[in-house]
N, C-alpha and C positions, 0 to 999 in steps of 0.2 A: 331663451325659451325653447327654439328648436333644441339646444342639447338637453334639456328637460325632458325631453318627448323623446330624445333618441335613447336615456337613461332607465327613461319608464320602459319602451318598449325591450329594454336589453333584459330589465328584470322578469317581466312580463317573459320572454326567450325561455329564460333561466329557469323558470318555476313550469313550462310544457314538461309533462311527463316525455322521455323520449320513446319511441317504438322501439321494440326488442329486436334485433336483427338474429335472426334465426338461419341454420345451416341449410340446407335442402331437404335431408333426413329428417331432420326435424318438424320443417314443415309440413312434408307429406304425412309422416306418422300422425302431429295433430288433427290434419284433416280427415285422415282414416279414425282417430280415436271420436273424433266430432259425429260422424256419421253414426259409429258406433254408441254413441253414448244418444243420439236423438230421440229415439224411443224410448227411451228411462229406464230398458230390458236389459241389463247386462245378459248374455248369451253367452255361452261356453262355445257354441260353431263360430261365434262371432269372433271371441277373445280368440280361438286358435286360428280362427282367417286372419285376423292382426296380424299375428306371430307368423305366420308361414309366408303373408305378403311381403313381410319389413324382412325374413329371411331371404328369402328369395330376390326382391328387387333389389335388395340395398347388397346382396350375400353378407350376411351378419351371423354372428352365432346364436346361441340363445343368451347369452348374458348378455348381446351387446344390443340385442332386442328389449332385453328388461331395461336394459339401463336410457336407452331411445324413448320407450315406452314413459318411463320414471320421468324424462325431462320435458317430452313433447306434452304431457299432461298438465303440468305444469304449469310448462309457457301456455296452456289452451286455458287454465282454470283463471292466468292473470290476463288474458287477452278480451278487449272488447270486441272484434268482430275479427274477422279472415284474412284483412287485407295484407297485414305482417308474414300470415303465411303464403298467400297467394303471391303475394310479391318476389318470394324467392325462388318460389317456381318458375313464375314467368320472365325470371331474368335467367334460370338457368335451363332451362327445359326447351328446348324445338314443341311445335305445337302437334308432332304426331308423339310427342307426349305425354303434352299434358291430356290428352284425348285418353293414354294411357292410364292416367293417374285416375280421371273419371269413371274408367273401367273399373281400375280397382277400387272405387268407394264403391261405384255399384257391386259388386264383386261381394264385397264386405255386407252391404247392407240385406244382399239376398240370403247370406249366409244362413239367417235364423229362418229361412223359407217363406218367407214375405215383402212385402215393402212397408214400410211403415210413414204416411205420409210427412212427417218428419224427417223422417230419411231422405226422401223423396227432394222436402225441400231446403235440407242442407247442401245436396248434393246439386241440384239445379242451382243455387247461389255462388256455392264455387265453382261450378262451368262458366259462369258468366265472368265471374271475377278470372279467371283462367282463359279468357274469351276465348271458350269453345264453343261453334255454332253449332245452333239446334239439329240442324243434322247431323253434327259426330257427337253429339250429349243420346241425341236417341243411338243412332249406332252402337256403342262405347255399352248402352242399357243393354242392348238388343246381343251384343257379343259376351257381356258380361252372364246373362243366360244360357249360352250354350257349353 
């Protein structure tokens, strides 16, 4: 009987979808294109804050930004929530990073001269997931405006 039970649960194993294990770049781009896409506004200040961020942070070119762009959307369009991407930051990121990373979703989402409370609360969900406390999530806001 136990090995019946140990068979079923091996099949049961078998058939979990597994989580995507995602590179770092990748995941931060999904989460910058998350933020961007929250408002349902595609924005051209927005699309070229993407592009100058992922150049910048990652030093990439522009192909390799289209092509990062091309994969983190992707993995974002078959993902059911953050944690896949959150995950790989917080194994590889110091946390005067991920504060960093906060910055630049805020960064991105001011881009089109607003907040859009969407924005607002995709970007609160991965501070937490990222556990960043509330005083460097406001911070991170607060610097991403100047």
């Amino acid at each position: 009987m136990f090995k019946q039970i140990k068979q079923l649960f091996a099949v049961f194993d078998e058939q979990q979808p597994r989580m995507q294990e995602h590179d770092l770049k990748t995941a931060v781009a999904a989460l910058l294109i998350e933020v961007m896409r929250a408002d349902d506004k595609l924005d051209h200040n927005e699309a070229k804050t993407l592009t100058l961020t992922l150049k910048k942070y990652f030093n990439l070119t522009d192909s390799e930004v289209e092509e990062l762009t091309t994969n983190a959307a992707s993995s974002l369009d078959g993902a059911i929530d953050y944690f896949q991407f959150s995950k790989q930051i917080n194994e590889h990121c110091s946390a005067a990073q991920r504060i960093e990373i906060i910055e630049l979703l805020w960064r991105l989402a001011y881009a089109d001269g607003e907040i859009d409370p969407q924005e607002d609360y995709v970007i609160r969900k991965v501070a937490g997931l990222l556990y960043v406390t509330h005083t460097d999530f406001i911070a991170a806001k607060i610097a991403a405006t100047e």
